[in-house]
C-alpha positions in Angstrom: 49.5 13.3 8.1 50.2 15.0 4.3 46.9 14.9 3.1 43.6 16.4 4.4 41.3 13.1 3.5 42.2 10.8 6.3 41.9 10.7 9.5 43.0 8.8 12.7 40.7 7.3 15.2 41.7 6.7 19.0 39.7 4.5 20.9 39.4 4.9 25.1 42.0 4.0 27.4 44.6 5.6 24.7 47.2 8.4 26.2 48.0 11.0 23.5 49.2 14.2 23.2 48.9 16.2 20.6 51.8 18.5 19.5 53.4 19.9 16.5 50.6 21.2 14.7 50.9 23.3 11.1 49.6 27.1 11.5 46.4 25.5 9.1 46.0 22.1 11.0 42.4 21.0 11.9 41.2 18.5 14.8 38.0 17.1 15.1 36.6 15.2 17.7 33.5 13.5 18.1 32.0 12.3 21.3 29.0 11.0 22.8 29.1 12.9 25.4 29.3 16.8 25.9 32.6 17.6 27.0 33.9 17.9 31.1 37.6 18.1 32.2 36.6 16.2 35.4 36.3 13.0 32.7 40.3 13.4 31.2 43.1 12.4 32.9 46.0 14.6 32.5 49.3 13.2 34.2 50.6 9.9 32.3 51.6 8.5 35.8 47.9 8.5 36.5 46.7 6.9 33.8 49.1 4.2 34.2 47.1 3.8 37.5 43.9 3.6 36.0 44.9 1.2 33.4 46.3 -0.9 36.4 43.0 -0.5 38.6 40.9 -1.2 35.7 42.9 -4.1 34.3 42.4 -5.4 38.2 39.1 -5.1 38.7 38.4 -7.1 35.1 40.4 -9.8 36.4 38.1 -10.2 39.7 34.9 -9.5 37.7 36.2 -13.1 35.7 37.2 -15.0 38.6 33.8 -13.9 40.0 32.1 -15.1 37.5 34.1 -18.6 37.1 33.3 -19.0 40.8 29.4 -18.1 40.7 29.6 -20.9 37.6 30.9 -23.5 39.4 28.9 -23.5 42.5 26.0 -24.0 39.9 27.3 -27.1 39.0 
């Protein structure tokens, strides 16, 4: 970025590093929650793995729920 009144916003599930800063660069981050390493996931293999598990267990939750729905009727 060339201009110091914008910024860029990266929602969860997002892998990015964060390289090739200028000796004057400034990053802010704001959170709701304080911050703990435990919570960040640091190899990009990994998070593949999450994204997998977590894209898995939203498809189950649906067919779940489609299943609960139709034993109602």
């Amino acid at each position: 970025m060339d201009t110091n009144n914008l910024g860029v916003y990266l929602g969860t599930d997002v892998w990015r590093e964060m390289l090739n800063f200028t000796n004057n660069a400034v990053v802010m981050v704001f959170a709701s929650e304080h911050y703990d390493e435990k919570d960040y996931i640091r190899d990009y293999e990994e998070f593949h793995r999450y994204l997998e598990e977590k894209k898995t267990a939203k498809i189950k939750r649906h067919i779940e729920q489609n299943n609960k729905e139709e034993l109602k009727n």
